[in-house]
C-alpha positions in Angstrom: 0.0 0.0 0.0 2.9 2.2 0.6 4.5 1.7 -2.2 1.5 2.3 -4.0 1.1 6.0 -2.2 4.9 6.7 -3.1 4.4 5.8 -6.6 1.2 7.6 -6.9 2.8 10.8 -5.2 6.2 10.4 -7.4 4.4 10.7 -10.8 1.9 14.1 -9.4 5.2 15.7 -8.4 6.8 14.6 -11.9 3.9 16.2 -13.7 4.3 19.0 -11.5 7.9 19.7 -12.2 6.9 19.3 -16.1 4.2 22.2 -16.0 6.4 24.5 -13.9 9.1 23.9 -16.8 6.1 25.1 -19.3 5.9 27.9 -17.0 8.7 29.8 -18.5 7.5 30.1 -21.8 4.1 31.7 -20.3 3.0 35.1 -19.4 3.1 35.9 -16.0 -1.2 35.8 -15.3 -1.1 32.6 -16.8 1.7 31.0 -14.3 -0.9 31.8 -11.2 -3.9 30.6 -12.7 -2.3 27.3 -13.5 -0.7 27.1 -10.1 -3.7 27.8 -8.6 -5.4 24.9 -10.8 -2.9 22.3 -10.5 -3.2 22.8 -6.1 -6.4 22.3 -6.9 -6.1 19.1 -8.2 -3.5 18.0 -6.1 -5.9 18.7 -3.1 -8.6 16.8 -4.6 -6.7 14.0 -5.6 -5.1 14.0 -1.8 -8.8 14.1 -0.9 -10.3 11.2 -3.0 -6.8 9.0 -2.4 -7.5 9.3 1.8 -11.5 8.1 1.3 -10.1 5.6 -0.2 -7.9 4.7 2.9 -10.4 5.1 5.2 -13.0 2.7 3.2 -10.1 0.0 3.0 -9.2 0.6 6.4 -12.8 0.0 7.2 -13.6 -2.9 5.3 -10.2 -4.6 6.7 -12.0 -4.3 10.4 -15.7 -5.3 9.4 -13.8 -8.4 8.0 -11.3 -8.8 10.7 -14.3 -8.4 13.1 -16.4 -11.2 11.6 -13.5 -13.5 11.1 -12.6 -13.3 15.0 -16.6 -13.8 15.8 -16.6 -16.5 13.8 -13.7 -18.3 15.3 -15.7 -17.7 18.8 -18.4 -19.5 17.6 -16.3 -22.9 16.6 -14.8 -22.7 19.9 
């Protein structure tokens, strides 16, 4: 799973460092509006990615729950 978050990150920081090389062939208005657009995407998808956790995270104890109550019932 970690690896999976580091990989994830590694590539949005790659495409980050490719726009902000774009960036110098822009006019200054356009740098700010495209920084402010790609934070918010990088937000979102920070957002989206740590539901995700959480609804893994949850499922992993709902089944980890039931598997422990079913092991006190064959006991």
């Amino acid at each position: 799973m970690n690896l999976c978050l580091h990989s994830m990150h590694t590539a949005l920081l790659l495409a980050s460092l490719i726009l902000m090389n774009l960036f110098l062939f822009l006019p200054a208005g356009v740098h700010v509006r495209i920084w402010l657009c790609s934070c918010q995407m990088h937000a979102d998808f920070m957002l989206k990615l740590l539901f995700h956790i959480q609804l893994i995270t949850t499922e992993f104890h709902e089944i980890h729950s039931n598997t422990r109550k079913l092991m006190y019932v064959r006991s």
